[in-house]
ZADO-1210 file (C-alpha; in nm, 4 decimals, padded with zeros to 6 digits):
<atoms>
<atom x="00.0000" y="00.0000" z="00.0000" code="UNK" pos="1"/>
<atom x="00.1239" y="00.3753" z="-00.1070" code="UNK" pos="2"/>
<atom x="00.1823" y="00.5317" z="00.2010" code="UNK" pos="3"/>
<atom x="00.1241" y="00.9018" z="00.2434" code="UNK" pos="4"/>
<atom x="00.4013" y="01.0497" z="00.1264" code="UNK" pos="5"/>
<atom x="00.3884" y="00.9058" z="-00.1770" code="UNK" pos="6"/>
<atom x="00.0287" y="00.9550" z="-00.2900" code="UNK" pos="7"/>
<atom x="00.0019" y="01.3347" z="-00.1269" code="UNK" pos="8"/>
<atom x="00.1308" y="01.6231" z="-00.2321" code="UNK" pos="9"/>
<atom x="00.0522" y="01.7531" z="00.1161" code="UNK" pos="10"/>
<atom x="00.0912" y="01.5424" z="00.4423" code="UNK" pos="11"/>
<atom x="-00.2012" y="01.6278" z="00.7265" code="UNK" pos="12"/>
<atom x="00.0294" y="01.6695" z="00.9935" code="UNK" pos="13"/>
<atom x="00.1600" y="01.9965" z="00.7939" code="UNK" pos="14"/>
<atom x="00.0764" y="02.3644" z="00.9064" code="UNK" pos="15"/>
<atom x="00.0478" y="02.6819" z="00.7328" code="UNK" pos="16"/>
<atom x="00.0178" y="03.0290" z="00.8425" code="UNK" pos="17"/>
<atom x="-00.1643" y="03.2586" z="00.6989" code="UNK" pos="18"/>
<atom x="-00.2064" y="03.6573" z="00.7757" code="UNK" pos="19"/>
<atom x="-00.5329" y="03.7972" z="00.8146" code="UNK" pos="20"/>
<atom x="-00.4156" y="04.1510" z="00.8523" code="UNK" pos="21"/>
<atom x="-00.2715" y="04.1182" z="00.4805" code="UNK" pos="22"/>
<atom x="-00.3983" y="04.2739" z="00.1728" code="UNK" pos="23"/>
<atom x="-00.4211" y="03.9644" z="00.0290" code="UNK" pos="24"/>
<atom x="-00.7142" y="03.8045" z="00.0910" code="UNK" pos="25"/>
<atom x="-00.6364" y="03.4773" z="00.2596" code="UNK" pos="26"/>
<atom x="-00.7534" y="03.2333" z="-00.0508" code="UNK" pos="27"/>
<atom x="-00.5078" y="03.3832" z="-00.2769" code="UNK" pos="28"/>
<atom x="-00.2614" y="03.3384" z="00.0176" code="UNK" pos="29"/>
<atom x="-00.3616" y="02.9520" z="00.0367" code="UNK" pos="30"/>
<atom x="-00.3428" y="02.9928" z="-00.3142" code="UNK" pos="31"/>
<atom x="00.0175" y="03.1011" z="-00.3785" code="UNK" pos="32"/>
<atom x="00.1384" y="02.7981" z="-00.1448" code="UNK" pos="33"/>
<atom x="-00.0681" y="02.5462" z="-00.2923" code="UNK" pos="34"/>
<atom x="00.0605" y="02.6972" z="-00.6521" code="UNK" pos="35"/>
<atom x="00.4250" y="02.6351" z="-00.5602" code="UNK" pos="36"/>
<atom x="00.3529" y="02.2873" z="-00.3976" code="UNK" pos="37"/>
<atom x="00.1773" y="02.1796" z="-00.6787" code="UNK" pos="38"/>
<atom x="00.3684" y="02.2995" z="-00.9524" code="UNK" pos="39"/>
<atom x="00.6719" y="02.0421" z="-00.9058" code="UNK" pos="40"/>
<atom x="00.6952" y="01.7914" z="-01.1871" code="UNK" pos="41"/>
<atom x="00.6852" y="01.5404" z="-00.9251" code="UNK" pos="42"/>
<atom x="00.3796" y="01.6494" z="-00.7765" code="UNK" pos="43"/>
<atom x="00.1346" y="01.5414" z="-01.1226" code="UNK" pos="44"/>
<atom x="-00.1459" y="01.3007" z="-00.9614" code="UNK" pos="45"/>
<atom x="-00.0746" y="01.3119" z="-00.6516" code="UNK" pos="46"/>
<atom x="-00.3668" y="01.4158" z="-00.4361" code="UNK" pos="47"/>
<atom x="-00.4889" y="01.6803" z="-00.2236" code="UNK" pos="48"/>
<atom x="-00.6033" y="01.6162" z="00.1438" code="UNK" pos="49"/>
<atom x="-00.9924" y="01.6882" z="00.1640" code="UNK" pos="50"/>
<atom x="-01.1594" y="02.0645" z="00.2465" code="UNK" pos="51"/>
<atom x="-01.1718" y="01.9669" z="00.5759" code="UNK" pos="52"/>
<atom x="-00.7826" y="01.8878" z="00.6056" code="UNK" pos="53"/>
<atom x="-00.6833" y="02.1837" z="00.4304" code="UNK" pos="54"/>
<atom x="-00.8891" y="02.3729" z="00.6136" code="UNK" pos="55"/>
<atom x="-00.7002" y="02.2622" z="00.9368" code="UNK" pos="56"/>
<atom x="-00.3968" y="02.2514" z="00.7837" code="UNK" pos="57"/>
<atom x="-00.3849" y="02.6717" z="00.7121" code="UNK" pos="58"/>
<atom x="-00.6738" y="02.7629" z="00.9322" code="UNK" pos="59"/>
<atom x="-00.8996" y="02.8813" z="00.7410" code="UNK" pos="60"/>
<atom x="-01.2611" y="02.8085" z="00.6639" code="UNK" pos="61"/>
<atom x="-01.3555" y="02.5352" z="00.4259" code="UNK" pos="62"/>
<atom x="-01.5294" y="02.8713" z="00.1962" code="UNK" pos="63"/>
<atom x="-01.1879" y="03.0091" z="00.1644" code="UNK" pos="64"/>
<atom x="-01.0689" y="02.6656" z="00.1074" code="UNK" pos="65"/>
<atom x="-01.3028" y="02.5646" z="-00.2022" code="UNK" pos="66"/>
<atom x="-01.2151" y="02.9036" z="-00.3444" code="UNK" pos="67"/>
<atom x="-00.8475" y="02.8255" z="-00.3236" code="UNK" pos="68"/>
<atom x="-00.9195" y="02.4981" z="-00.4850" code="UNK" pos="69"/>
<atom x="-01.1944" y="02.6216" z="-00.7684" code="UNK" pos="70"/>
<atom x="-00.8684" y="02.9197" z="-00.9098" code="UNK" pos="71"/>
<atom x="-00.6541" y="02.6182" z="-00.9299" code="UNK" pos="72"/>
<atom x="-00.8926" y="02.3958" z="-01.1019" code="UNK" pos="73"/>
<atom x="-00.9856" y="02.6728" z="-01.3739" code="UNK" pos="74"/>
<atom x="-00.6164" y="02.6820" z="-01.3947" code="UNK" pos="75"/>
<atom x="-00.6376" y="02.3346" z="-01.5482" code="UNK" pos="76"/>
<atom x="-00.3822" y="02.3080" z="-01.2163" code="UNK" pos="77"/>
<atom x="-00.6659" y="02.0772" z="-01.0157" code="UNK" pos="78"/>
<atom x="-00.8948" y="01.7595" z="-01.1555" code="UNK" pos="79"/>
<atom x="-01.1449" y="01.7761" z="-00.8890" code="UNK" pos="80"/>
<atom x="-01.3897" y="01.4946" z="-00.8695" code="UNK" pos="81"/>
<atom x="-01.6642" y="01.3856" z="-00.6235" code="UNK" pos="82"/>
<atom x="-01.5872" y="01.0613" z="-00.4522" code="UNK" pos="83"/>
<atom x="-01.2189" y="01.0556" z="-00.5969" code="UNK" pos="84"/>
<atom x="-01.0758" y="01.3757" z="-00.4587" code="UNK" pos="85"/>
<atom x="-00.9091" y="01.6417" z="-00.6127" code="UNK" pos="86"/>
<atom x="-00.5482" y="01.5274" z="-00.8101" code="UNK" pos="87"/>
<atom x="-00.2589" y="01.7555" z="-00.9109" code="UNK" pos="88"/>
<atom x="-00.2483" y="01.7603" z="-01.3362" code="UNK" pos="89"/>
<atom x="-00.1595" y="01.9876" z="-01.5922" code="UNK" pos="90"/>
<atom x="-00.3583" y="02.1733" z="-01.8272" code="UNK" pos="91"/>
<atom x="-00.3165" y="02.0617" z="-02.1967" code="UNK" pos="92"/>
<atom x="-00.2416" y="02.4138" z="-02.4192" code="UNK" pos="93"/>
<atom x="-00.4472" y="02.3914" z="-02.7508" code="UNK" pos="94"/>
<atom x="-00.3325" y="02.5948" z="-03.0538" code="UNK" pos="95"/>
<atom x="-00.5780" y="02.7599" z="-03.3145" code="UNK" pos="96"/>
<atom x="-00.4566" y="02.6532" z="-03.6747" code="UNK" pos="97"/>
<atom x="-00.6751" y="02.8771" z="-03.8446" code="UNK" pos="98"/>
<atom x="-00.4639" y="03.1553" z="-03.7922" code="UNK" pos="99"/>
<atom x="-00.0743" y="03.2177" z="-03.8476" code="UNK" pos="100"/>
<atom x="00.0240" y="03.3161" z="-03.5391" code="UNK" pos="101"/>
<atom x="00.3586" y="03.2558" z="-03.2744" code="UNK" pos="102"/>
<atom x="00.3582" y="03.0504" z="-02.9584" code="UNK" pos="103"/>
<atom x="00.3914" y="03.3738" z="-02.7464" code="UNK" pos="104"/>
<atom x="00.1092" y="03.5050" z="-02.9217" code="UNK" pos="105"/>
<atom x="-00.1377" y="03.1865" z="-02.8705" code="UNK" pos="106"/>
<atom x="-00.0142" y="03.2172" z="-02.5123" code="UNK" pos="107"/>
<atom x="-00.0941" y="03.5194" z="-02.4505" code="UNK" pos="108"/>
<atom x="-00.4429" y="03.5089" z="-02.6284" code="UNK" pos="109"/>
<atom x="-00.5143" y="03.2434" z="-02.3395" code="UNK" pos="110"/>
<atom x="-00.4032" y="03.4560" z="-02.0548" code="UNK" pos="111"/>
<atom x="-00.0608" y="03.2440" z="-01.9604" code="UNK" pos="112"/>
<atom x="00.2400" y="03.4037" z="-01.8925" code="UNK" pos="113"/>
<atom x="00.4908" y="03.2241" z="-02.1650" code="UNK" pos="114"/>
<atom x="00.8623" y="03.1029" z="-01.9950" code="UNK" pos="115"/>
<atom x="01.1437" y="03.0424" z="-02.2493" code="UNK" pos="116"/>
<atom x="01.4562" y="02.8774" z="-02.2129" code="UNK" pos="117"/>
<atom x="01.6971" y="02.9853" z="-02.4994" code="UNK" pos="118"/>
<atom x="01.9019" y="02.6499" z="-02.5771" code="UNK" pos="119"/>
<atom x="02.1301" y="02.7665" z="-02.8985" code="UNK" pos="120"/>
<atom x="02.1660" y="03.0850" z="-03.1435" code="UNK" pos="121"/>
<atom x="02.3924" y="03.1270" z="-03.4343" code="UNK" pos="122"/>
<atom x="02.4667" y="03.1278" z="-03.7962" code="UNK" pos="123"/>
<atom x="02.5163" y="02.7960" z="-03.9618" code="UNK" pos="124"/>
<atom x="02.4448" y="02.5916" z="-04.2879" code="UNK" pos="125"/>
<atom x="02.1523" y="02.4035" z="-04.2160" code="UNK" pos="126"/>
<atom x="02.1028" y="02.0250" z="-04.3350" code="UNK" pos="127"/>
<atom x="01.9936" y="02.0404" z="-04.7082" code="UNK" pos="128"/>
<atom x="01.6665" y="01.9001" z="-04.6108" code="UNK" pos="129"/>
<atom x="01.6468" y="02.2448" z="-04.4755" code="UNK" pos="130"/>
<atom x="01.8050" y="02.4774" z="-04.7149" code="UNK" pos="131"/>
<atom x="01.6213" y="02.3104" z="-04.9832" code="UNK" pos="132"/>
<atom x="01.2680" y="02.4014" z="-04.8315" code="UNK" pos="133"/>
<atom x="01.4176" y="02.8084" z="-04.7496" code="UNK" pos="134"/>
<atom x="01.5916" y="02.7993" z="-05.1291" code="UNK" pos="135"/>
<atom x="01.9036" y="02.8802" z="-04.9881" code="UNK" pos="136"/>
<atom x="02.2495" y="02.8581" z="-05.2091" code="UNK" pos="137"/>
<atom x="02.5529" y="02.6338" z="-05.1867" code="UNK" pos="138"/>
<atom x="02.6751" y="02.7132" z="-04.8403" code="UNK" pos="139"/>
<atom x="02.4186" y="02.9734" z="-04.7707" code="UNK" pos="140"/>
<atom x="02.3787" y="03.0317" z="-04.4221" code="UNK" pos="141"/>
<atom x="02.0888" y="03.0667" z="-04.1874" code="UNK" pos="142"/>
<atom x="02.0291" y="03.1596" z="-03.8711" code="UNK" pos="143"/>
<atom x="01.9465" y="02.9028" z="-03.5609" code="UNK" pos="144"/>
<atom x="01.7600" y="02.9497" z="-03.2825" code="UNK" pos="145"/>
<atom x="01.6508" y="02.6473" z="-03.1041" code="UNK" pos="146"/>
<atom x="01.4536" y="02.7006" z="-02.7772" code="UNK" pos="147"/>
<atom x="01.2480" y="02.5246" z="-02.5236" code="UNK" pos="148"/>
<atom x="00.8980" y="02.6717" z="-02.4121" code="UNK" pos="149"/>
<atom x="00.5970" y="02.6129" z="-02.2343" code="UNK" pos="150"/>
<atom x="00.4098" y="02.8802" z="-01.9918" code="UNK" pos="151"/>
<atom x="00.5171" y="02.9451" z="-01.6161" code="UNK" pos="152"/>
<atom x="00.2078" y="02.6623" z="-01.4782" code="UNK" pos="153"/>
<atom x="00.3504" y="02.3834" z="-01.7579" code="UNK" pos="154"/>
<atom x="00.6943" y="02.3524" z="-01.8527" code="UNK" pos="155"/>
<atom x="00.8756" y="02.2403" z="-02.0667" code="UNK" pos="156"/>
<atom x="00.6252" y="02.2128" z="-02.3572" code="UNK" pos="157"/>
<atom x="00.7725" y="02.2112" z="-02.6987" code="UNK" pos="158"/>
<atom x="01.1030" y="02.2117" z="-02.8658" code="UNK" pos="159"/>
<atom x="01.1739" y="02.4889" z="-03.1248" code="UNK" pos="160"/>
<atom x="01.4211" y="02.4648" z="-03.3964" code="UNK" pos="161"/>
<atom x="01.3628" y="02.7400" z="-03.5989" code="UNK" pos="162"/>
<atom x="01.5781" y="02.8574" z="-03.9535" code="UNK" pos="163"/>
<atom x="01.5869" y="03.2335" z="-04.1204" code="UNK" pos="164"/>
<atom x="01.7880" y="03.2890" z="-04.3755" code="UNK" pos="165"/>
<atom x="02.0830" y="03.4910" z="-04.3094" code="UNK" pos="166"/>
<atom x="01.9984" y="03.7486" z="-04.5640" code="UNK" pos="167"/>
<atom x="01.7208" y="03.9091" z="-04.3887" code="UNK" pos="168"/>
<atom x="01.9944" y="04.0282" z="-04.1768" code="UNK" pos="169"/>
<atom x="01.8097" y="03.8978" z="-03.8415" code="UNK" pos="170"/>
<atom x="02.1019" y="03.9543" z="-03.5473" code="UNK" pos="171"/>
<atom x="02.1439" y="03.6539" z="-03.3041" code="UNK" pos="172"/>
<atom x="02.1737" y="03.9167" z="-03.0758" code="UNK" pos="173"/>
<atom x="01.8493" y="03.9636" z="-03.0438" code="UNK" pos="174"/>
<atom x="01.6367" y="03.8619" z="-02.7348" code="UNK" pos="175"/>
<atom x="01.4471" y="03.4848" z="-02.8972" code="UNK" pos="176"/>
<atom x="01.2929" y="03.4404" z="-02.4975" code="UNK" pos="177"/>
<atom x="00.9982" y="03.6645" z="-02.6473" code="UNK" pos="178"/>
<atom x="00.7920" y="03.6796" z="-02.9517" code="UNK" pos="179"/>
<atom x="00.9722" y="03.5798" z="-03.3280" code="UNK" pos="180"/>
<atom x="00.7558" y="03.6774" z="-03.5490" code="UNK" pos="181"/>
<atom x="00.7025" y="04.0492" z="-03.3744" code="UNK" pos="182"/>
<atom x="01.1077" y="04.1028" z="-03.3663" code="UNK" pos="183"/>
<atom x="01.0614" y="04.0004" z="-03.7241" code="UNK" pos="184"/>
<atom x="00.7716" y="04.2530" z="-03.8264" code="UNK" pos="185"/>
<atom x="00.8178" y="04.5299" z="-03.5551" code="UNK" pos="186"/>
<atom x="01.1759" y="04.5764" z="-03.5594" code="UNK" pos="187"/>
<atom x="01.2772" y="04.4293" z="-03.8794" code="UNK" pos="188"/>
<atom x="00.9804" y="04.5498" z="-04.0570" code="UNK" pos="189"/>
<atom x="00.9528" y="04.2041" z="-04.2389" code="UNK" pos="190"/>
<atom x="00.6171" y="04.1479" z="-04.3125" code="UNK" pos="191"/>
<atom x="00.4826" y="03.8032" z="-04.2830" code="UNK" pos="192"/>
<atom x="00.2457" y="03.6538" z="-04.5691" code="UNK" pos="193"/>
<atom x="00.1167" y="03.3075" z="-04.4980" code="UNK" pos="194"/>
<atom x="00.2627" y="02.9487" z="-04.3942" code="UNK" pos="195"/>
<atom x="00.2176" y="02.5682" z="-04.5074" code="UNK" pos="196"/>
<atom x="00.2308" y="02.3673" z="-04.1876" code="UNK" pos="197"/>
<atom x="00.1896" y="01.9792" z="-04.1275" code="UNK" pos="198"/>
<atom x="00.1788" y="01.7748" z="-03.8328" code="UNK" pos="199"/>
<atom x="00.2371" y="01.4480" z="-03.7927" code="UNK" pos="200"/>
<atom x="00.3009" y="01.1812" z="-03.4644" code="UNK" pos="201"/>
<atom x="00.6247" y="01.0741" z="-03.4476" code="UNK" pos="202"/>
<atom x="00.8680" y="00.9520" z="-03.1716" code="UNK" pos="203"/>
<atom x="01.1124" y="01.1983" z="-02.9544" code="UNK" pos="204"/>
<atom x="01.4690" y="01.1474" z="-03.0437" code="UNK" pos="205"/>
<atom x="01.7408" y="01.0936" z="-02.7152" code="UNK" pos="206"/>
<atom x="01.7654" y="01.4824" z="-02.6752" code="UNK" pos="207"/>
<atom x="01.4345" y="01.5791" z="-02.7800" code="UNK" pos="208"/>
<atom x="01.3472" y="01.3274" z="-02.5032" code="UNK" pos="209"/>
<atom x="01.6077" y="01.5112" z="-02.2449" code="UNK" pos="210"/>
<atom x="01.4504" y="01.8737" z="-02.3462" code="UNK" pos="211"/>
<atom x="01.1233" y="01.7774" z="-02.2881" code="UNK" pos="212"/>
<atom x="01.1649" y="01.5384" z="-01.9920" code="UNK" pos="213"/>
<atom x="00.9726" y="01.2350" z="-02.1290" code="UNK" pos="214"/>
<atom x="01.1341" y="00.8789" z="-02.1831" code="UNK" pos="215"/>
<atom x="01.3185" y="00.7975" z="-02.5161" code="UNK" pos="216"/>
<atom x="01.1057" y="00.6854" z="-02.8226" code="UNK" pos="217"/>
<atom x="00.7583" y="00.8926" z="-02.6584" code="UNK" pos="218"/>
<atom x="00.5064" y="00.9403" z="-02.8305" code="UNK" pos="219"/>
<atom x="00.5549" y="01.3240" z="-02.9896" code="UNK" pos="220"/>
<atom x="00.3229" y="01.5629" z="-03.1963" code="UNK" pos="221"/>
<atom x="00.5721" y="01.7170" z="-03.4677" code="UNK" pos="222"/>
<atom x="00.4927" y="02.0502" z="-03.6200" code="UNK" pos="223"/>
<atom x="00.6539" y="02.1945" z="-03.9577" code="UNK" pos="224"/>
<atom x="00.5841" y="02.5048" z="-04.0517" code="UNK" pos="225"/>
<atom x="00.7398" y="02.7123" z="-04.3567" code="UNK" pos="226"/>
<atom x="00.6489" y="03.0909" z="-04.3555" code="UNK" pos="227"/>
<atom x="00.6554" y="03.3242" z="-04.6346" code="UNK" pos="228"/>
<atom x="00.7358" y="03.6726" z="-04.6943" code="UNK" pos="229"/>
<atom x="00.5870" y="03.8753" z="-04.9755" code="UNK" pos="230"/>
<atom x="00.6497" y="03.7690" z="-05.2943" code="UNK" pos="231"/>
<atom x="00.6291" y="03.3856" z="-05.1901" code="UNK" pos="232"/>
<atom x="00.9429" y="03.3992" z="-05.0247" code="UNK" pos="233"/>
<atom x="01.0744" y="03.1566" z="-04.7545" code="UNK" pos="234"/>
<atom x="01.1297" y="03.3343" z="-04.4512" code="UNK" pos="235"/>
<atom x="01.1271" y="03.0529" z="-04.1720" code="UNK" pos="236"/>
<atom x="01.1210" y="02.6943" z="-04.1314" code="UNK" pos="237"/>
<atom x="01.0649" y="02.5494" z="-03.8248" code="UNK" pos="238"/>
<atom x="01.0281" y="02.2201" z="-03.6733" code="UNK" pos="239"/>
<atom x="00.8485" y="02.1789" z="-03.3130" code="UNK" pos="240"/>
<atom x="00.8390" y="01.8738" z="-03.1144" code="UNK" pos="241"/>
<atom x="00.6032" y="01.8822" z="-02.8514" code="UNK" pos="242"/>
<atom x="00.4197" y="01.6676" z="-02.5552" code="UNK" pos="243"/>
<atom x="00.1367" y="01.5265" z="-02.6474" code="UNK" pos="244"/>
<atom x="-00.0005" y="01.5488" z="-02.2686" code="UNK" pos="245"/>
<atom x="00.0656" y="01.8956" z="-02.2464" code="UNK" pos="246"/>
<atom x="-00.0291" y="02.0500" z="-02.6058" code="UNK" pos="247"/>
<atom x="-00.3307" y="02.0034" z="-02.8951" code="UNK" pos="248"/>
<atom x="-00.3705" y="02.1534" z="-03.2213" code="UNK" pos="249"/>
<atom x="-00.7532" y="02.2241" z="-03.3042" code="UNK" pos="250"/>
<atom x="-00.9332" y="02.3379" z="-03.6273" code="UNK" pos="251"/>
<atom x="-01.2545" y="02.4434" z="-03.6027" code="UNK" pos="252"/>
<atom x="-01.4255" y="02.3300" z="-04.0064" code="UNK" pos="253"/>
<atom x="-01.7160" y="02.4854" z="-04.1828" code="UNK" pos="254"/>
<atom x="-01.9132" y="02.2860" z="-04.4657" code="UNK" pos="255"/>
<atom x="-01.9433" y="02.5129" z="-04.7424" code="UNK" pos="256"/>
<atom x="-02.3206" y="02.5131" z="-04.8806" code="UNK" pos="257"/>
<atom x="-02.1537" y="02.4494" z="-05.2143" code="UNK" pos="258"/>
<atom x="-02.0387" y="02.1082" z="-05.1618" code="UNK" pos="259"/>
<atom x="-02.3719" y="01.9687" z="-05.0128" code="UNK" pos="260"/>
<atom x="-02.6174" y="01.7584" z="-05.1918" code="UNK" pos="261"/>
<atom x="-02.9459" y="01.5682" z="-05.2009" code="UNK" pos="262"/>
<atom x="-03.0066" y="01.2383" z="-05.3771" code="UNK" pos="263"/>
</atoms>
């Protein structure tokens, strides 16, 4: 049998203290501790002692409690279900695909706050898969930046490697934690046309499996995307490799009255 430890992320015997005399109203206190508990890898389906516990626990009433609780849970944070308690899990991010947008900008459109970890940035030749798919010339070089994301409640999410041509004259000195695409139209004054994108399963390689902290040969959504400039021309390529327990793509389709028909 599990003992305590294990399937908790809290053990009863813990205390909290809270301060009434704070501006913060004592839920979001609970809150913020529960939020930093919970939000350790190790911590996904473990459980939460009931209301009542809690409510011992930080000495507060079991309304301030279920408040605490019900912010986590629309958080995606909580999976709270009568008779089975309520279990620490992760929210699963789902991407629009009828619009060309960034990560940063899908992020933000959902209200999360986006954290970036900037793995590798610099001029190379890219494999000729690659160069073949931007039109680049014998030895033409791109730029790199590869980079691991996710938001500050689920991390790490995907694995960026992304590929710009050299001669659009983007600097890797730039700052790649935050939006692409508006360094590329706001400070470059690139615009940005259109994109072909697939997606396909496929199975993470031994570092995509290290980046994204899932066992070797996973299960992985893969995402290409090539983006034009005006004029048709190839701006970007990029390849994300994300976690299919974390991340969806959606599409929402509309039959077009044109294509029905009646017998």
């Amino acid at each position: 049998m599990l003992t305590e430890d294990i399937r908790y992320a809290f053990q009863k015997s813990e205390r909290f203290v809270l301060d009434p005399d704070s501006p913060v109203p004592l839920y979001h206190q609970m809150e913020r501790i529960l939020l930093q508990r919970i939000s350790q890898p190790e911590m996904v389906n473990k459980l939460l002692p009931s209301e009542a516990d809690l409510g011992e626990m930080f000495g507060v009433s079991r309304a301030t409690v279920k408040r605490a609780l019900e912010n986590l849970s629309r958080r995606g944070l909580l999976d709270r279900r009568r008779a089975l308690g309520t279990r620490v899990t992760r929210p699963q991010i789902t991407e629009d695909l009828v619009r060309l947008t960034s990560y940063t900008e899908e992020m933000e459109a959902k209200g999360l706050t986006i954290r970036t970890e900037v793995l590798d940035v610099r001029l190379h030749v890219p494999p000729a898969a690659v160069a073949e798919r931007l039109k680049l010339g014998h030895h033409e070089q791109a730029l790199l930046i590869k980079r691991l994301r996710g938001t500050n409640e689920v991390f790490p999410v995907v694995l960026l490697q992304t590929h710009i041509p050299a001669r659009f004259g983007i600097s890797p000195e730039e700052d790649f934690s935050s939006s692409l695409y508006r360094i590329i139209e706001d400070k470059y004054q690139i615009p940005l046309e259109g994109a072909e994108e697939t997606i396909s399963a496929g199975r993470a390689s031994a570092e995509e499996a290290k980046r994204l902290e899932i066992p070797r040969g996973s299960n992985v959504l893969i995402m290409e995307r090539l983006t034009f400039s005006t004029r048709a021309q190839p701006l970007e390529f990029v390849r994300g490799v994300y976690r299919p327990d974390r991340y969806q793509f959606s599409i929402r389709l509309r039959r077009s009255p044109a294509l029905s028909f009646t017998r």
